[in-house]
C-alpha positions in Angstrom: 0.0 0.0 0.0 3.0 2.4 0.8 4.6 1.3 -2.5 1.5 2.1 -4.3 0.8 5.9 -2.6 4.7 6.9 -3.1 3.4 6.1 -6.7 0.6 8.2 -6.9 1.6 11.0 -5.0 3.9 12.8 -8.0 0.6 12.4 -10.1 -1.3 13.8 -7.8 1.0 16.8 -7.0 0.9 17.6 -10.9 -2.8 17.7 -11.2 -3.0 19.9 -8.2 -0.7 21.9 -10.0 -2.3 22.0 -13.0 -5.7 23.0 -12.2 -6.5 26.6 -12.4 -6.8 28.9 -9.3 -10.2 28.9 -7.7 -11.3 32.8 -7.5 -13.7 34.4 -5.2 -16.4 36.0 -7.4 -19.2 38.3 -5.9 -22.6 36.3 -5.4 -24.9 36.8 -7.9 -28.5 35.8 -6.9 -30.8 33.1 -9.3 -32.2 35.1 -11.9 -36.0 35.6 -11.0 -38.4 33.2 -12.1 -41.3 34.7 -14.2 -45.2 34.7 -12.6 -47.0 32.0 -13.3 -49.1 32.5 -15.8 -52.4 31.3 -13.8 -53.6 31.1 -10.4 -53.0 33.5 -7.6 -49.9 35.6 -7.1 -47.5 34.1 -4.6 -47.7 36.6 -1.6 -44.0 35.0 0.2 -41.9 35.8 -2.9 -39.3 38.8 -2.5 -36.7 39.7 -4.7 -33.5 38.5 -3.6 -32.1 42.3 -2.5 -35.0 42.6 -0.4 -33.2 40.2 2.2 -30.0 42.2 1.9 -31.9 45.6 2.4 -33.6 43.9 5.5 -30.0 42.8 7.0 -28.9 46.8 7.2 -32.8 48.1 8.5 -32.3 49.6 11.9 -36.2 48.3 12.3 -38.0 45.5 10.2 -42.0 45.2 10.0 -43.3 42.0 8.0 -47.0 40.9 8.2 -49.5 39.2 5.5 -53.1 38.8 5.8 -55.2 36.3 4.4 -58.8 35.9 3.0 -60.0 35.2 6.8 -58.6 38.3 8.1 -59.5 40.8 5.3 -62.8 39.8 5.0 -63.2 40.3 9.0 -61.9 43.7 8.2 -64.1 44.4 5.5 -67.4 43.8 8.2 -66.2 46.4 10.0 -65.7 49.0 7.0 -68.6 51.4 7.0 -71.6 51.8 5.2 -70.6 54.9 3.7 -67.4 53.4 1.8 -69.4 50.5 0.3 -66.7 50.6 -2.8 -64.0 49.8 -0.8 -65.7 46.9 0.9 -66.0 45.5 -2.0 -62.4 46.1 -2.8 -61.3 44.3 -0.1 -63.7 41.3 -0.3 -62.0 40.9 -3.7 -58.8 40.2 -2.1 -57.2 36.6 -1.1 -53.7 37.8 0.4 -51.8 41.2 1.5 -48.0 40.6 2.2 -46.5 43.9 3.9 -42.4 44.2 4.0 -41.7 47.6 5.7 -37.8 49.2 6.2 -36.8 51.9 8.0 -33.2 52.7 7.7 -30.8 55.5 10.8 -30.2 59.1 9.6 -27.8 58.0 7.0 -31.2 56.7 5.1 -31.1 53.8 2.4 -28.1 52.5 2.9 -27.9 50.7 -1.1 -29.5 51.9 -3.7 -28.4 49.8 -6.3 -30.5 46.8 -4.6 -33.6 48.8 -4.3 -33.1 49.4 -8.4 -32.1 45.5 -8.3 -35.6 44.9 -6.6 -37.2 47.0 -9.5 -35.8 44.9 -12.2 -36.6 41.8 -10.6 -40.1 42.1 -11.1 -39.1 43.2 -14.8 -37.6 39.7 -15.4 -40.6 38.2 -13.7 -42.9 39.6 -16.2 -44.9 42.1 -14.2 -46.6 45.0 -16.3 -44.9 48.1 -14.6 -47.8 50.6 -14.7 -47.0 53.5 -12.4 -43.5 55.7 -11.8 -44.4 58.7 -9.2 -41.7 60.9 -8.0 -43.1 63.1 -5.3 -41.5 66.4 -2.9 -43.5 66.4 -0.2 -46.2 64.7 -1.7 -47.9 60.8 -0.2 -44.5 59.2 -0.5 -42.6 61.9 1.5 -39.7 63.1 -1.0 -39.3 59.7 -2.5 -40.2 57.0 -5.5 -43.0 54.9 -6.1 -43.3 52.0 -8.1 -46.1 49.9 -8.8 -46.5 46.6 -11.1 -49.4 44.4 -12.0 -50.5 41.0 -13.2 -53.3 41.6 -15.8 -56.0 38.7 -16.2 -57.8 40.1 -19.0 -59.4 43.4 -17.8 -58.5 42.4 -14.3 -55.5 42.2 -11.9 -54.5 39.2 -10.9 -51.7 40.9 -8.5 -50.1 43.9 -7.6 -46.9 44.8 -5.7 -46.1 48.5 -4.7 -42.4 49.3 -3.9 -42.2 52.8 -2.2 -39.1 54.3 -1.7 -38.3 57.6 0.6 -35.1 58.5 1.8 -35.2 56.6 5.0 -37.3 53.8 4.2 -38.5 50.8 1.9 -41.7 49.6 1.8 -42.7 46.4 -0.4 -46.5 45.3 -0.7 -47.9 42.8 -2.7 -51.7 42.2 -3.2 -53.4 38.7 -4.6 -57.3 38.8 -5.7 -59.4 39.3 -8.4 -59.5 43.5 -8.7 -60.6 45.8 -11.1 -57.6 48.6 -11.4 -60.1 50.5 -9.6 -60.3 48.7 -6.5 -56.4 48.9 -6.2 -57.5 52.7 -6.1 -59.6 52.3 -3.2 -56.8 50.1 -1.3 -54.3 52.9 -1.2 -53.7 53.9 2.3 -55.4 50.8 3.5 -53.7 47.6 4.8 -49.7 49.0 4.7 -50.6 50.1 1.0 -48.9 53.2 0.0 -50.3 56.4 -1.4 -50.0 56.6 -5.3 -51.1 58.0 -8.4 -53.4 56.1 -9.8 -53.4 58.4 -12.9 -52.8 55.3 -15.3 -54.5 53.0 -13.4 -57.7 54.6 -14.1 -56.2 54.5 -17.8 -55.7 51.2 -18.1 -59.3 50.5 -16.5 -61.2 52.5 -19.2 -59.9 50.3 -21.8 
């Protein structure tokens, strides 16, 4: 047995030799799966930068509510906002992600533009860009992408952006764009304009 590894040893010394340096590259995430083409939106799914924007947040707020709970909420909506009722009894999920970031503010933002694109690979129909000073979104950037299913959504996720704070919220039902109208400011949804929304449910 000695005879035989005093052998192999120059051989495998050589091969060691041979083989080509192994280099520490920068992790790229899996590219993004696109949506699946039917059934509901998948409420859990984040883009990948969304858990290395969460690692630097000085605080971190995650919730999602189901059918159960959302249609306990809508009960107690009042009589005099019957559209939003209605809204909300059209949902199946809400997934809220919120950031807030120390007086230094988003500490990357080359992963919240990665967190963009990511639903751009994934096939979401990007539908509303609004940059506001002072406005709903406090000096900051919202973003909002849909799922169509026909003249319907079948999703929706809002990515707001201010200079201290993320906020990522996707929405699963069967809405009309109006109804995503009438969900702003409810449920951790942010304040947009709904400008082509109201477009795009015209057509």
């Amino acid at each position: 047995m000695k005879q035989i590894l005093r052998l192999a040893l120059p051989v495998i010394l050589a091969s060691c030799m041979a083989a080509p340096a192994q280099q520490n590259t920068p992790y790229e995430p899996p590219p993004s799966q696109p949506v699946p083409a039917y059934g509901p939106v998948v409420l859990d799914w984040t883009p990948p930068a969304m858990a290395q924007l969460s690692a630097l947040a000085a605080v971190k707020n995650s919730f999602t509510l189901d059918r159960t709970m959302l249609g306990a909420a809508a009960s107690l909506w009042p009589d005099t906002d019957e559209p939003t009722r209605e809204a909300i009894n059209r949902l199946d999920g809400v997934s809220v992600h919120l950031l807030r970031f120390g007086t230094l503010g988003v500490p990357d933002e080359a992963a919240v533009n990665s967190m963009r694109e990511a639903y751009h690979l994934r096939g979401w129909k990007h539908l509303v860009s609004t940059q506001a000073n002072g406005g709903p979104v406090h000096d900051g950037t919202t973003d909002v992408w849909v799922v169509m299913d026909g003249v319907n959504l079948r999703g929706a996720v809002v990515l707001a952006e201010t200079p201290k704070s993320v906020t990522l919220v996707t929405v699963s039902g069967n809405l009309s764009p109006l109804d995503l109208l009438r969900l702003r400011g409810h449920f951790g949804i942010p304040k947009f304009d709904g400008d082509e929304l109201q477009h795009q449910s015209r057509r």
